[in-house]
C-alpha positions in Angstrom: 3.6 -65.3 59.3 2.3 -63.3 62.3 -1.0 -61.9 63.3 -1.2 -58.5 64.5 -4.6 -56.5 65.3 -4.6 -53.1 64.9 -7.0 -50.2 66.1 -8.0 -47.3 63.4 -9.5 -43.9 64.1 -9.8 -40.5 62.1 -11.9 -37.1 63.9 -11.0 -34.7 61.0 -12.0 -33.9 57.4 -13.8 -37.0 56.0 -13.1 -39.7 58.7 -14.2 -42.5 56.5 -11.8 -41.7 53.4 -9.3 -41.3 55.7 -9.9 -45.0 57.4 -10.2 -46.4 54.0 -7.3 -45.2 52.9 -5.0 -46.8 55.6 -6.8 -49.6 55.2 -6.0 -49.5 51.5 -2.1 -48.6 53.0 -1.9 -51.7 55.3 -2.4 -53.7 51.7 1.6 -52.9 51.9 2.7 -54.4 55.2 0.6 -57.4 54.9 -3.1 -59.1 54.2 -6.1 -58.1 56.1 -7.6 -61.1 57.5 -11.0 -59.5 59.0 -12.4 -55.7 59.1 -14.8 -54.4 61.9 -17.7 -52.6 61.0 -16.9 -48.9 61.7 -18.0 -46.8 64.9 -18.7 -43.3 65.6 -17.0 -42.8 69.3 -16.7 -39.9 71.6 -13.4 -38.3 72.3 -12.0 -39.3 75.8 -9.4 -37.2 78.1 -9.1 -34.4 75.4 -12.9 -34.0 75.0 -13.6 -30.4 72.9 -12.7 -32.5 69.7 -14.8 -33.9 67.0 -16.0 -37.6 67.3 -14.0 -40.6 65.8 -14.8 -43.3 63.6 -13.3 -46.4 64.3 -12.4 -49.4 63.2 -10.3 -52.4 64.1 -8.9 -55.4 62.0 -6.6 -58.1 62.0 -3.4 -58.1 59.8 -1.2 -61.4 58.4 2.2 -60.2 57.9 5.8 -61.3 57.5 7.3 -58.1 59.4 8.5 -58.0 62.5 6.5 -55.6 65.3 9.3 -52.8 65.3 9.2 -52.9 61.1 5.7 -53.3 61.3 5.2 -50.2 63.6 7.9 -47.9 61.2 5.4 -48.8 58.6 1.9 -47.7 60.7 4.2 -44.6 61.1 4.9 -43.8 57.9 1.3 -44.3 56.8 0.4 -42.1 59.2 3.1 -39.5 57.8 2.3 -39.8 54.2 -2.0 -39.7 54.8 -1.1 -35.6 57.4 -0.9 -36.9 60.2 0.6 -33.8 62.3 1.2 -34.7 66.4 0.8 -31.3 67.2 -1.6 -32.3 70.6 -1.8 -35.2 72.6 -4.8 -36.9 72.8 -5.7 -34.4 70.1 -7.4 -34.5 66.8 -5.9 -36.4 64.0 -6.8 -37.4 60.3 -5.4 -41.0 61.3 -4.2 -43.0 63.4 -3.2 -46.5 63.8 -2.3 -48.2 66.8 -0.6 -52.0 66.5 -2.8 -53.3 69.5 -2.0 -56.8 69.8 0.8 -59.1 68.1 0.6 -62.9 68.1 0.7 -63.7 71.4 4.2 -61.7 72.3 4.7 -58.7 75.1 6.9 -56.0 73.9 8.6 -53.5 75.8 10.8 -51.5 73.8 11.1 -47.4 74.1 8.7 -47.3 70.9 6.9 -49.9 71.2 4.2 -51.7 74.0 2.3 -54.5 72.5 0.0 -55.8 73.8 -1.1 -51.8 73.6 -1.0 -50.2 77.2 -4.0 -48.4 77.3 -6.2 -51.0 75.3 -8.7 -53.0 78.0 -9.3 -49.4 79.5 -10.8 -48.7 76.0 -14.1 -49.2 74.5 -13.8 -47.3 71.2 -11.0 -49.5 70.9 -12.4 -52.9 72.3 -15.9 -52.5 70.6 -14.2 -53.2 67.4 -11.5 -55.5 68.7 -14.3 -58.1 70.1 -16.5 -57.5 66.4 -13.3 -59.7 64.9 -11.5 -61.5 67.2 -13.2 -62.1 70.7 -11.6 -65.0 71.7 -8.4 -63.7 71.3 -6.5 -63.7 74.5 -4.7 -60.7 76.4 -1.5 -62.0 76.8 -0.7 -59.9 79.7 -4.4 -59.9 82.1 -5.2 -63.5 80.8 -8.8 -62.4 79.6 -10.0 -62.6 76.0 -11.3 -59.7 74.3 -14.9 -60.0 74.7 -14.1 -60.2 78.6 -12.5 -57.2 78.7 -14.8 -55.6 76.6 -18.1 -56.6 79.0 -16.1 -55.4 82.0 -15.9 -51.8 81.2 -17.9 -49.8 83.3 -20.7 -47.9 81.4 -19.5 -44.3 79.8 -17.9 -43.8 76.3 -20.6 -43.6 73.8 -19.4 -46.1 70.8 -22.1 -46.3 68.5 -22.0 -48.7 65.2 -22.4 -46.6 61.8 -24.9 -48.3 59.8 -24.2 -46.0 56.8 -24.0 -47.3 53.3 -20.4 -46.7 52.5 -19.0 -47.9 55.5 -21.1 -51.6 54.6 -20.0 -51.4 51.2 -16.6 -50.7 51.8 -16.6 -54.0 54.1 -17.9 -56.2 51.6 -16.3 -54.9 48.5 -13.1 -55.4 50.7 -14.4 -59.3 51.8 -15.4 -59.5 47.9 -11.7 -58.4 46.8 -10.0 -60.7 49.8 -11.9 -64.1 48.4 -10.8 -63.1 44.7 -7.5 -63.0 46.3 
């Protein structure tokens, strides 16, 4: 068994359904081991786009990082994902962020993710779940790189009902498991 940790995020239609959905998705590839809360983030590079809610969790599975990502893929295919923009809007998507302890340099696929310490919508979560968790390529753990980001992307946690019920209805449903 491996662990990966993925990043989620959704800035169109209803952000939360679309989160729980793949989260309902990843049930497929493997078992979800811990869930973030979720967090309401501004858009970064492409900017005149709505906000995202995020989320990020960690994943026990017996696939191997390029299966693993075909799967994210087709997830993303089957919930509308459309890559019409870069940077641009999307219903979801998910991004395989760390797995085990491995680098990965393959033409589609970076792991550890490239862009990840530069990234507070996606670190925020990350450190939530797993900040001890070390960066196999910078040597720092997650909550390290998460406190040395310099001030600027607003991440702020939602505190609304569904998203705290859908995290412990899922906790309820893993223990039963």
């Amino acid at each position: 068994m491996s662990l990966a940790h993925l990043s989620l995020g959704s800035n169109v239609g209803d952000r939360e359904a679309h989160l729980r959905e793949a989260l309902s998705q990843l049930a497929s590839v493997g078992r979800v081991l811990a869930l973030s809360c979720f967090y309401e983030t501004e858009p970064l590079e492409f900017t005149a786009q709505p906000w995202f809610l995020n989320c990020a969790l960690t994943l026990e599975t017996q696939m191997t990082p390029h299966k693993l990502m075909t799967s994210v893929l087709q997830i993303e295919k089957q919930m509308g994902r459309e890559r019409v923009q870069k940077k641009g809007p999307r219903s979801i998507d998910i991004d395989i962020l760390l797995f085990d302890n491995r680098i990965i340099e393959s033409e589609r696929l970076k792991v550890p993710h490239a862009a990840m310490h530069m990234r507070r919508f996606v670190l925020q979560p990350l450190a939530e779940i797993a900040p001890d968790v070390l960066h196999p390529l910078l040597k720092k753990t997650i909550g390290e790189l998460r406190d040395s980001l310099p001030q600027g992307q607003v991440v702020k946690k939602v505190t609304s009902i569904d998203a705290d019920q859908w995290k412990r209805s899922w906790s309820t449903a893993r223990k039963d498991k």
